[in-house]
Biopython code that builds the backbone (N, CA, C, O; Angstrom):
import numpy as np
from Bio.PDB.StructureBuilder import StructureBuilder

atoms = [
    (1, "UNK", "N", (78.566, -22.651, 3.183)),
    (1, "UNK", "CA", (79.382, -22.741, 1.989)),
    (1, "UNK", "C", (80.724, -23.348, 2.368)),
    (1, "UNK", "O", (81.311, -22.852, 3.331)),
    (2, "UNK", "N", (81.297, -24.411, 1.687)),
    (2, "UNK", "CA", (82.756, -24.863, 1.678)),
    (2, "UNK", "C", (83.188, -24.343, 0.871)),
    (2, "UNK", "O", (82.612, -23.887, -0.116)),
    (3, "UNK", "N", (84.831, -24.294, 1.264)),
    (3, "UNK", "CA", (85.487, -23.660, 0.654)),
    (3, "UNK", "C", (86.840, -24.654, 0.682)),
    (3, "UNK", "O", (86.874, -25.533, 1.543)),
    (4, "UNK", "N", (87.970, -24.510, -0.274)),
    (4, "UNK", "CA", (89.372, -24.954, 0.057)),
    (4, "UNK", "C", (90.018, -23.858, -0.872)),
    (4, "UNK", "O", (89.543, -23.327, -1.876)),
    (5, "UNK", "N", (91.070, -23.693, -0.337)),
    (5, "UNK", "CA", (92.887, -22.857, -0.538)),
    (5, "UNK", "C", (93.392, -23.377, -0.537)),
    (5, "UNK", "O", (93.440, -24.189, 0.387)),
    (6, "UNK", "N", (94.445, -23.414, -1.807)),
    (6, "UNK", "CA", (95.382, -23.753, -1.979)),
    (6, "UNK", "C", (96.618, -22.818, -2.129)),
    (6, "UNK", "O", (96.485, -22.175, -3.170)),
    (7, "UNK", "N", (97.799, -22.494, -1.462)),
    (7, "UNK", "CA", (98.621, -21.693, -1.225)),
    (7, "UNK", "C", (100.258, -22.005, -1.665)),
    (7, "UNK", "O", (101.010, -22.264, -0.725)),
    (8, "UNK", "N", (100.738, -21.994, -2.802)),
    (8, "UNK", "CA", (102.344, -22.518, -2.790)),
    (8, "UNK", "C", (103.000, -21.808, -3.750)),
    (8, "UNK", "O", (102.623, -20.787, -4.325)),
    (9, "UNK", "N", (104.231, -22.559, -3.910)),
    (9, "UNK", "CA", (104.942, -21.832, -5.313)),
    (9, "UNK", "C", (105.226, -23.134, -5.734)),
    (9, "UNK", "O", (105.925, -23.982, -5.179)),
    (10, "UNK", "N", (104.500, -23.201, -6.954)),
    (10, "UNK", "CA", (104.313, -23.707, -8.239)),
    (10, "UNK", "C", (104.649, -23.928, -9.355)),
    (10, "UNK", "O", (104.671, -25.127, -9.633)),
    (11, "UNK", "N", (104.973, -23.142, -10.258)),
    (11, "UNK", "CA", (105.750, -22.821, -11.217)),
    (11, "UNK", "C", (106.389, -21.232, -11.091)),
    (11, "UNK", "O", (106.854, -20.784, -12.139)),
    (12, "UNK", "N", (106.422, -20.683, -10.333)),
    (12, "UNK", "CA", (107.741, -19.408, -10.434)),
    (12, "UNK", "C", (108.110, -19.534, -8.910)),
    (12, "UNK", "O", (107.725, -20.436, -8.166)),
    (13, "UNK", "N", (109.035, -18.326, -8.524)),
    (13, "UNK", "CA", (109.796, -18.190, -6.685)),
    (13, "UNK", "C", (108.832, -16.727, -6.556)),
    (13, "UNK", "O", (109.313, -15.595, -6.600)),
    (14, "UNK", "N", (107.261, -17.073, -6.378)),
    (14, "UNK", "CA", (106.436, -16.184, -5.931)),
    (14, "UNK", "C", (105.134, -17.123, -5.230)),
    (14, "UNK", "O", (105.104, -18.337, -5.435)),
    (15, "UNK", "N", (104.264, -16.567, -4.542)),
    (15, "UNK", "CA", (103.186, -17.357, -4.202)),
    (15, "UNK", "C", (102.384, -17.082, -4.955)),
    (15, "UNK", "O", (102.144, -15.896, -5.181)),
    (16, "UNK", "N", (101.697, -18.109, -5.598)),
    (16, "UNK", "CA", (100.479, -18.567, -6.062)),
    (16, "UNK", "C", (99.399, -19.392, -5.525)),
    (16, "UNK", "O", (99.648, -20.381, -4.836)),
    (17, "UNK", "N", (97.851, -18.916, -5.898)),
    (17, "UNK", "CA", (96.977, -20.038, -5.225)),
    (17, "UNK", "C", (95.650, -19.680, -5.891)),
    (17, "UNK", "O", (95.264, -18.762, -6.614)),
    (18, "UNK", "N", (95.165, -20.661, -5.414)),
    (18, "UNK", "CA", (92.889, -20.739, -5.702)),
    (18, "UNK", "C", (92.460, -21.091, -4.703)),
    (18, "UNK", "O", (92.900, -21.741, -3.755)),
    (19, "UNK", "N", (91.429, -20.565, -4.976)),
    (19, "UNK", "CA", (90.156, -20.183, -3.996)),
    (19, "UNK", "C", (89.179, -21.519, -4.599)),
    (19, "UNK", "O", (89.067, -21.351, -5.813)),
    (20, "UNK", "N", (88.500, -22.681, -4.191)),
    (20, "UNK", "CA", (87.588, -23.140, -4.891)),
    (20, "UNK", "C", (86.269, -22.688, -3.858)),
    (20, "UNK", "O", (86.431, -22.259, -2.715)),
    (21, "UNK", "N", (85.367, -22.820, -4.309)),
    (21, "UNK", "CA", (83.733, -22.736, -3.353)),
    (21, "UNK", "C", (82.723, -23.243, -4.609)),
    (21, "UNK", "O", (82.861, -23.496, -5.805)),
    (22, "UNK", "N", (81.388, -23.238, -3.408)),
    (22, "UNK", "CA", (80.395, -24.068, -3.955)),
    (22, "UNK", "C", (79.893, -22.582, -4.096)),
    (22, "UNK", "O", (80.159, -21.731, -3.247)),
    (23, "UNK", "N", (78.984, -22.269, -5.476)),
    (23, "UNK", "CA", (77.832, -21.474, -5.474)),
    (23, "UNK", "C", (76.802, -21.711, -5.653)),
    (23, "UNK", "O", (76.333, -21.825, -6.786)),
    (24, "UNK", "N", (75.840, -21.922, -4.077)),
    (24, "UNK", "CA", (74.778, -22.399, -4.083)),
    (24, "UNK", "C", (73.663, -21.225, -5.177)),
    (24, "UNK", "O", (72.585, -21.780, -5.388)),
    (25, "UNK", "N", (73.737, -20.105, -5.705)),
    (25, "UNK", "CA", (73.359, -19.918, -6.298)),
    (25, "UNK", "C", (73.014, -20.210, -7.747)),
    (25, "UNK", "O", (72.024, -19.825, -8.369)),
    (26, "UNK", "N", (74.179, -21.082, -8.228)),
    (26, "UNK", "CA", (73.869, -21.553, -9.601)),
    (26, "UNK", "C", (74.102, -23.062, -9.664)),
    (26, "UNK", "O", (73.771, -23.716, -10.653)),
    (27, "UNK", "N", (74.674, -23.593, -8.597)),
    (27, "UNK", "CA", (75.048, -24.868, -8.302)),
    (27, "UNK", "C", (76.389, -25.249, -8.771)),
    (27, "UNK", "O", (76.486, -26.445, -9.043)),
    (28, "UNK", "N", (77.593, -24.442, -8.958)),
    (28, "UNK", "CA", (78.863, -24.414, -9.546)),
    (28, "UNK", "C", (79.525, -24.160, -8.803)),
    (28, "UNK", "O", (79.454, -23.332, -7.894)),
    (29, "UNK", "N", (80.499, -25.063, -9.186)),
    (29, "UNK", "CA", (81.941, -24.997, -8.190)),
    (29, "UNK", "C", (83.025, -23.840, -8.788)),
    (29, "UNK", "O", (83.798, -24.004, -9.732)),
    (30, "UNK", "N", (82.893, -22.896, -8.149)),
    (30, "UNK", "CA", (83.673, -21.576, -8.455)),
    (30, "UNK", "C", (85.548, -21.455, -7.583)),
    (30, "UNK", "O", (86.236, -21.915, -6.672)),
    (31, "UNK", "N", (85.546, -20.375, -8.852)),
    (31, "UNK", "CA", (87.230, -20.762, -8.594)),
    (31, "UNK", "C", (87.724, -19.025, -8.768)),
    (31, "UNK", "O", (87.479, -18.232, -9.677)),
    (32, "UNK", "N", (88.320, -18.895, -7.796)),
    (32, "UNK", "CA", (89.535, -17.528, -7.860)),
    (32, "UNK", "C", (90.759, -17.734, -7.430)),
    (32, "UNK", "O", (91.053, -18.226, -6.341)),
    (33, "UNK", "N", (91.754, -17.243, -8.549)),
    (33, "UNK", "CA", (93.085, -17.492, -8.672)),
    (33, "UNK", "C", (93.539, -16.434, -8.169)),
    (33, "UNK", "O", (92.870, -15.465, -8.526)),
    (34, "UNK", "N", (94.616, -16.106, -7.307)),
    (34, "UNK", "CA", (95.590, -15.391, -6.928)),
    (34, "UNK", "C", (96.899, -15.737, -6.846)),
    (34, "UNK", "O", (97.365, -16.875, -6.792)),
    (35, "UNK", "N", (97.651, -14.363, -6.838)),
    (35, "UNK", "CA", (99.246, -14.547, -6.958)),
    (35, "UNK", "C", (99.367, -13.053, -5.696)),
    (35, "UNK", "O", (98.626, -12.093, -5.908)),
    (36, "UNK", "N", (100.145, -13.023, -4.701)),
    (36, "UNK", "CA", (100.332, -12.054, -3.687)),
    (36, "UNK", "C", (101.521, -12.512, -3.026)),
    (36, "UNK", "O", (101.755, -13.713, -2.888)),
    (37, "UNK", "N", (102.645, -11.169, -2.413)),
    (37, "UNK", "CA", (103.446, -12.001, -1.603)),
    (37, "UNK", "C", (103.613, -12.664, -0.662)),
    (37, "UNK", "O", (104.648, -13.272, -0.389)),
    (38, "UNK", "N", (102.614, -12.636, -0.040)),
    (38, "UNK", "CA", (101.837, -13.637, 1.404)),
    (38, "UNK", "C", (100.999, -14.218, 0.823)),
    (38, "UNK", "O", (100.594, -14.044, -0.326)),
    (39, "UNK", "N", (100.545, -15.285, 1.943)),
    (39, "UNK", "CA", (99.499, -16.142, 1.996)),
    (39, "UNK", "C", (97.997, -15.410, 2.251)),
    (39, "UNK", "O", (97.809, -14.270, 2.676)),
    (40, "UNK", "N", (97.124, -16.275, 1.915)),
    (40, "UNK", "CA", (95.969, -15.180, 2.186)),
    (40, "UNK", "C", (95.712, -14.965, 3.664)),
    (40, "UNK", "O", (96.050, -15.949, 4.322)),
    (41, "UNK", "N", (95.186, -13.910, 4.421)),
    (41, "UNK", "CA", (94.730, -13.903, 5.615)),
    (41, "UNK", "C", (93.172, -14.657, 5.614)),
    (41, "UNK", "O", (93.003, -15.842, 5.900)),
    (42, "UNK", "N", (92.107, -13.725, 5.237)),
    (42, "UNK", "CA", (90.855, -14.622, 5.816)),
    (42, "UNK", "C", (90.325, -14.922, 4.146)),
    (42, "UNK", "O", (90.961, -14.868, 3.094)),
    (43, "UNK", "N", (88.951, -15.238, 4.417)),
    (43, "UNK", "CA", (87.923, -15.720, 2.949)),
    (43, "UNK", "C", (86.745, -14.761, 3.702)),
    (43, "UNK", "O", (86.377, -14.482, 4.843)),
    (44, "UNK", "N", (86.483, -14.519, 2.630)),
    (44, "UNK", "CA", (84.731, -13.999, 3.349)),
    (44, "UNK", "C", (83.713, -14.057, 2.173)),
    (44, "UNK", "O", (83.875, -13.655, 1.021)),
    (45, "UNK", "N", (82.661, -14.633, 2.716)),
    (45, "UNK", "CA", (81.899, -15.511, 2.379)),
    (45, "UNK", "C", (80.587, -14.786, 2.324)),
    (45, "UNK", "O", (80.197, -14.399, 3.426)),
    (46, "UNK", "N", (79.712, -14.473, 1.168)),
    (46, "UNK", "CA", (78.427, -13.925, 1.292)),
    (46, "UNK", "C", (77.621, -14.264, -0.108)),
    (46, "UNK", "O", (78.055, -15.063, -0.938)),
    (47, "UNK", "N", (76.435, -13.569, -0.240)),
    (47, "UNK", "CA", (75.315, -13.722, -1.201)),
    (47, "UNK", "C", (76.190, -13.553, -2.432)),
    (47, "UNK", "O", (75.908, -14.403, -3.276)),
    (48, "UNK", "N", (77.238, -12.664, -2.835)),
    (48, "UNK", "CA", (77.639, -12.283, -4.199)),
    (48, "UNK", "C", (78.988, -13.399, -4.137)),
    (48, "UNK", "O", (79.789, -13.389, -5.071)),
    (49, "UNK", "N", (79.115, -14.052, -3.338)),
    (49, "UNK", "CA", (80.019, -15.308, -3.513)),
    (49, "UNK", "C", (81.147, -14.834, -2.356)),
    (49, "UNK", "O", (80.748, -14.321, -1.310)),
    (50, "UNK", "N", (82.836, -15.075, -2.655)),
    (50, "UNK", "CA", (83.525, -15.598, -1.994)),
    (50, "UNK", "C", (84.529, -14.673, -2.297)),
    (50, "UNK", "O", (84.450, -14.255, -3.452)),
    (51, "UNK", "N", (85.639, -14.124, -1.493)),
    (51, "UNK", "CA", (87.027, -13.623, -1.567)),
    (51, "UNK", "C", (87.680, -13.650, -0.704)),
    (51, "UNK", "O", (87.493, -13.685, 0.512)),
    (52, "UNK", "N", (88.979, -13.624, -1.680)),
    (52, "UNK", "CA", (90.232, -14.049, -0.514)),
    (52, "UNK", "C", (90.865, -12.632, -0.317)),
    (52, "UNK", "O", (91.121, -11.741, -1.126)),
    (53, "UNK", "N", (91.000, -12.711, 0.792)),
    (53, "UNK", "CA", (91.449, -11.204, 1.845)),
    (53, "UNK", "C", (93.299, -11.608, 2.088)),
    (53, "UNK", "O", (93.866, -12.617, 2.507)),
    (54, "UNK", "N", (93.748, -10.412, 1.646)),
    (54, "UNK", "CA", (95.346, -10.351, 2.041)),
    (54, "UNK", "C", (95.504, -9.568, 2.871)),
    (54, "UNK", "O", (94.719, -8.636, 3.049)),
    (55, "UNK", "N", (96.991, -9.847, 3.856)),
    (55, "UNK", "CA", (97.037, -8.152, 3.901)),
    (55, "UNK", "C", (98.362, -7.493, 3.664)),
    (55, "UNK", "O", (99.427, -8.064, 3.897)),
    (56, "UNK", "N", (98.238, -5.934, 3.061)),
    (56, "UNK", "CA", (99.397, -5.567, 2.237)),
    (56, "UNK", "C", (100.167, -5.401, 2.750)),
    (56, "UNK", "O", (100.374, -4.279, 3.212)),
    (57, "UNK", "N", (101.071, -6.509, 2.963)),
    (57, "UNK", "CA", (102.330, -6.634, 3.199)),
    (57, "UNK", "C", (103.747, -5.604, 2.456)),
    (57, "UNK", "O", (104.709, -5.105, 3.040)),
    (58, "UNK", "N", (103.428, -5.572, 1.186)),
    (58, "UNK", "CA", (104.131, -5.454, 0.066)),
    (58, "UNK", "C", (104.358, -3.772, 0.008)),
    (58, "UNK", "O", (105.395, -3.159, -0.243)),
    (59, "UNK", "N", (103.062, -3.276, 0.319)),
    (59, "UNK", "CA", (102.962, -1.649, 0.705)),
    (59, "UNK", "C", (102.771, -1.208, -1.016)),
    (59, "UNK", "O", (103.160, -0.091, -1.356)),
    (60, "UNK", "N", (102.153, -2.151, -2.058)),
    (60, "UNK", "CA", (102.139, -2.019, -3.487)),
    (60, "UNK", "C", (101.301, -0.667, -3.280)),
    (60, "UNK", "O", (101.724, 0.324, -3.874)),
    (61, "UNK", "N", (100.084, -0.531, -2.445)),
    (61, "UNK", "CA", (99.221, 0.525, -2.553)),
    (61, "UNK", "C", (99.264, 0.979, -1.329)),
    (61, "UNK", "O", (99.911, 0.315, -0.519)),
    (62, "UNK", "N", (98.636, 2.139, -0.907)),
    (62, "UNK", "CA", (97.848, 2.847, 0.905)),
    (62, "UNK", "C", (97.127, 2.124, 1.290)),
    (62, "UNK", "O", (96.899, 2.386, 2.471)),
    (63, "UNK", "N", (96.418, 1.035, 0.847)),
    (63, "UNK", "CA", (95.039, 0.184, 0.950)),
    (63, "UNK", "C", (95.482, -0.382, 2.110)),
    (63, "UNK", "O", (96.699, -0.236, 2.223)),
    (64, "UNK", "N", (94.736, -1.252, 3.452)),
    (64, "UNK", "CA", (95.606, -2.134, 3.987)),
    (64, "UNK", "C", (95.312, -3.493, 3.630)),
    (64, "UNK", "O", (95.963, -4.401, 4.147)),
    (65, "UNK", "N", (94.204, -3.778, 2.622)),
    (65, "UNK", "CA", (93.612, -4.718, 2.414)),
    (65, "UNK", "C", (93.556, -4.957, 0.800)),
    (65, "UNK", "O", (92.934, -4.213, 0.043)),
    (66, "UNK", "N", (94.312, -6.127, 0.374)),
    (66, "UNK", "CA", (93.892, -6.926, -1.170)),
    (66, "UNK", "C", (92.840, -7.806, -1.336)),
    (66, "UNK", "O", (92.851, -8.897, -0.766)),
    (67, "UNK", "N", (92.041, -7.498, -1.968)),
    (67, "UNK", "CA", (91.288, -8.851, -1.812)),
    (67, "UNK", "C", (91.217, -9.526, -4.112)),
    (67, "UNK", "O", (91.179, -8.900, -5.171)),
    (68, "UNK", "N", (91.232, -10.638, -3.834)),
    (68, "UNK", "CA", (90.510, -11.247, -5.231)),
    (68, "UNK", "C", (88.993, -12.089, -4.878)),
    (68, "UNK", "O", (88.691, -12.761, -3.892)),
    (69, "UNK", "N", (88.118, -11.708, -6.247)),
    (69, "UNK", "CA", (86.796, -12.370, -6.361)),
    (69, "UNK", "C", (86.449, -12.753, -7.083)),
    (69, "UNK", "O", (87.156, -12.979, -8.066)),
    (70, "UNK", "N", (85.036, -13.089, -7.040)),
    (70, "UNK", "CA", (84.861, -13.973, -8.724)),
    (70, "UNK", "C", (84.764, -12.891, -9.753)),
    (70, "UNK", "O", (84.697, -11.662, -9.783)),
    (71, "UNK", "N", (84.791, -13.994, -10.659)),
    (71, "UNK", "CA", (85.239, -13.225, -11.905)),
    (71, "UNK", "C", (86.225, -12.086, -12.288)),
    (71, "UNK", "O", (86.012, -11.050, -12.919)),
    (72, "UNK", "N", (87.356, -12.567, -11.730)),
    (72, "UNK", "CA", (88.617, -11.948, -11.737)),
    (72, "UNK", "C", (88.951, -9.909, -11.040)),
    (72, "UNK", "O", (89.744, -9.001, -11.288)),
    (73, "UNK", "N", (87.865, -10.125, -10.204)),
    (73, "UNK", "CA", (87.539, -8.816, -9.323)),
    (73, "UNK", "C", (88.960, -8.885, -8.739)),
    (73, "UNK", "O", (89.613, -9.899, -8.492)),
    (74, "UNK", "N", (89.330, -7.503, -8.557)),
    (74, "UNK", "CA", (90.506, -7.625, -7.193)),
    (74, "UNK", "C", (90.115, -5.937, -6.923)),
    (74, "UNK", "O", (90.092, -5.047, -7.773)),
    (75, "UNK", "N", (89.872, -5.848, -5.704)),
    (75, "UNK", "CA", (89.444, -4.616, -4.528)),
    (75, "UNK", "C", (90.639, -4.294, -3.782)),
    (75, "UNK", "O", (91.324, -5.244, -3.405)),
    (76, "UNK", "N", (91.077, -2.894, -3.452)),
    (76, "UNK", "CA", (91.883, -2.949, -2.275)),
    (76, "UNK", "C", (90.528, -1.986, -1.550)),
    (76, "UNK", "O", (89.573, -1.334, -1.971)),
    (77, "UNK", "N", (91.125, -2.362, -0.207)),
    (77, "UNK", "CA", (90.326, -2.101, 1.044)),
    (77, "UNK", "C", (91.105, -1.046, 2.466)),
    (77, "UNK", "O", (92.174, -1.056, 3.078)),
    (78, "UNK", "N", (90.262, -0.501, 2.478)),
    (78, "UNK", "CA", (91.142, -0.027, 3.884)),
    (78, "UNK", "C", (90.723, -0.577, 5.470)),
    (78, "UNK", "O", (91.322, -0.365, 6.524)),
    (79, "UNK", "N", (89.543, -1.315, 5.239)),
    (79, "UNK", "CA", (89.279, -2.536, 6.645)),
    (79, "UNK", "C", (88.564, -3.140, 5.968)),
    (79, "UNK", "O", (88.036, -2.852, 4.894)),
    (80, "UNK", "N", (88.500, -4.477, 6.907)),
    (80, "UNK", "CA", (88.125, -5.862, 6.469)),
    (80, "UNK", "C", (86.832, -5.905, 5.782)),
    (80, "UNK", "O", (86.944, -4.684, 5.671)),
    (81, "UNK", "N", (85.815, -6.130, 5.268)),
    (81, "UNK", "CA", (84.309, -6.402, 5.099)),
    (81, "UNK", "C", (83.894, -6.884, 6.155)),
    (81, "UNK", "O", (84.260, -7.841, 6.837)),
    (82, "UNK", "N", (82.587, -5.680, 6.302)),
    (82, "UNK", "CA", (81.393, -6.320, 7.454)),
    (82, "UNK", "C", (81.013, -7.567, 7.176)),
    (82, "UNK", "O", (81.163, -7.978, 6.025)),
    (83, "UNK", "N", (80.358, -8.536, 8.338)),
    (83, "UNK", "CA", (79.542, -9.255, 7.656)),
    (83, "UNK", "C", (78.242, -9.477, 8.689)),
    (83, "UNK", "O", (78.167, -8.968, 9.808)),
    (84, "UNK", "N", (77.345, -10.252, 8.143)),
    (84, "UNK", "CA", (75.808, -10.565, 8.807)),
    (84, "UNK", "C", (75.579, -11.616, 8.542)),
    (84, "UNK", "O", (75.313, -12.074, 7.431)),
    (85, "UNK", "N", (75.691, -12.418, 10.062)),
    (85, "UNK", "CA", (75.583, -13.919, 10.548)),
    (85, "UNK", "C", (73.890, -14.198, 9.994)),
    (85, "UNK", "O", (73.406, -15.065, 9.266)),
    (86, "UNK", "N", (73.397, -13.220, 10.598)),
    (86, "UNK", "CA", (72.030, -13.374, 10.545)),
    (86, "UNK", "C", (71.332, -13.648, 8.505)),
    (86, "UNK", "O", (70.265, -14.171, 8.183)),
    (87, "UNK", "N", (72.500, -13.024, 7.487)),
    (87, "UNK", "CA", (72.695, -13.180, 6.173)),
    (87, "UNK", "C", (73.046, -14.565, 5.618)),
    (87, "UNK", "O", (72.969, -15.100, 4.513)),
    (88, "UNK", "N", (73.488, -14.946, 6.911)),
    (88, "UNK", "CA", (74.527, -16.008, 5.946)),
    (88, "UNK", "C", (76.135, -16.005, 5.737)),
    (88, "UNK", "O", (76.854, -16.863, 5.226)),
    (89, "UNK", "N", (76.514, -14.511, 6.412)),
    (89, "UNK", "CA", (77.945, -13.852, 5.562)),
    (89, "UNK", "C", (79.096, -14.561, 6.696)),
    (89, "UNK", "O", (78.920, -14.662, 7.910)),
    (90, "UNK", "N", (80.153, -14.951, 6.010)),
    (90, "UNK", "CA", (80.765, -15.174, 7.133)),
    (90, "UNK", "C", (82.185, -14.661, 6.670)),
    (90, "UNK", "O", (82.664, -14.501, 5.548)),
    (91, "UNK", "N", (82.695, -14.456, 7.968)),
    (91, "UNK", "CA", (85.132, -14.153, 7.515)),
    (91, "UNK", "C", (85.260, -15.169, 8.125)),
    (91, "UNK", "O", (84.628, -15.558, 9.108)),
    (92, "UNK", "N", (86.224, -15.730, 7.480)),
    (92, "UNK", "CA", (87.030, -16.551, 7.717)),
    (92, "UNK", "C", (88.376, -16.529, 8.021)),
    (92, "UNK", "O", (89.083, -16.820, 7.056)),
    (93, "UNK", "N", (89.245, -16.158, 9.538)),
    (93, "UNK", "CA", (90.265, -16.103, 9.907)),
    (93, "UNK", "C", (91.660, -17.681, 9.512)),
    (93, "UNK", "O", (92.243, -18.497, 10.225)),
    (94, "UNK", "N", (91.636, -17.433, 8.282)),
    (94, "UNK", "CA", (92.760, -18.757, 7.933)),
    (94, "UNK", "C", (93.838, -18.925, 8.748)),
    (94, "UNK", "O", (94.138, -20.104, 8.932)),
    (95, "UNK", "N", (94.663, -17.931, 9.413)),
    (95, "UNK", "CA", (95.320, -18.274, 10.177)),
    (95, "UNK", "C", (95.280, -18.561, 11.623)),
    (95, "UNK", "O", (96.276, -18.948, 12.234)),
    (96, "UNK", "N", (93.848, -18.326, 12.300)),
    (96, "UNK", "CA", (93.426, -18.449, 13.845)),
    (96, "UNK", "C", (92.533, -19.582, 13.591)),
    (96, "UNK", "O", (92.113, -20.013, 14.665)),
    (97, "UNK", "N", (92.013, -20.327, 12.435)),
    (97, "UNK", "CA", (91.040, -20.820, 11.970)),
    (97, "UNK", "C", (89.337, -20.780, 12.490)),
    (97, "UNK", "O", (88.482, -21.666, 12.500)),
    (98, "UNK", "N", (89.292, -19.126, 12.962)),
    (98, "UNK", "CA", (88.423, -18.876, 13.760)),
    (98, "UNK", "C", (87.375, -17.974, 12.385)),
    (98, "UNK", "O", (87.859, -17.575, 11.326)),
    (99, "UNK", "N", (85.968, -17.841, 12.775)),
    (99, "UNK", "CA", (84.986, -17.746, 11.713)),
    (99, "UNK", "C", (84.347, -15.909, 12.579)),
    (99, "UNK", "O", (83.427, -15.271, 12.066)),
]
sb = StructureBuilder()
sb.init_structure("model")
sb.init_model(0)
sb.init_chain("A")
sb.init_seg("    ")
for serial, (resi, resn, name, xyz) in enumerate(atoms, 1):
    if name == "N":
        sb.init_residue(resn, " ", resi, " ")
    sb.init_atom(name, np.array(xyz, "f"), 0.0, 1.0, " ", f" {name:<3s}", serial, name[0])
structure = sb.get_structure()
């Protein structure tokens, strides 16, 4: 699955961004929007699609983890999502650009 992020400030003095990906499940180019005070940390990538992983910087919740998904999902987390190579699933470290 490809993916691109886009990360800036845009129209306000906050960060904003999207998530685009391919969903080989329906053949659509899918999109999740976020707004957070950092940049995203990783993407992780599986069968139910794609999310962008923060981390809570902000201390908004106990969670250590924000994430947004499709269809306007947002999870907090207290560790990262497993994943299974052997699935298909992958994280994506955006800032080490390591998988």
């Amino acid at each position: 699955m490809n993916v691109l992020v886009i990360s800036g400030e845009f129209t306000s003095n906050f960060l904003q961004g999207v998530l685009f990906y391919f969903n080989s499940g329906d053949g659509k180019i899918e999109r999740i929007d976020f707004a957070e005070r950092n940049r995203p940390r990783w993407v992780s990538i599986s069968a139910q699609g794609a999310q962008v992983i923060f981390e809570n910087t902000g201390n908004e919740s106990s969670s250590k983890y924000l994430t947004y998904g499709k269809n306007g999902a947002y999870v907090e987390l207290s560790e990262l999502p497993s994943t299974s190579s052997s699935a298909g699933e992958k994280l994506i470290d955006l800032k080490n650009g390591q998988q």
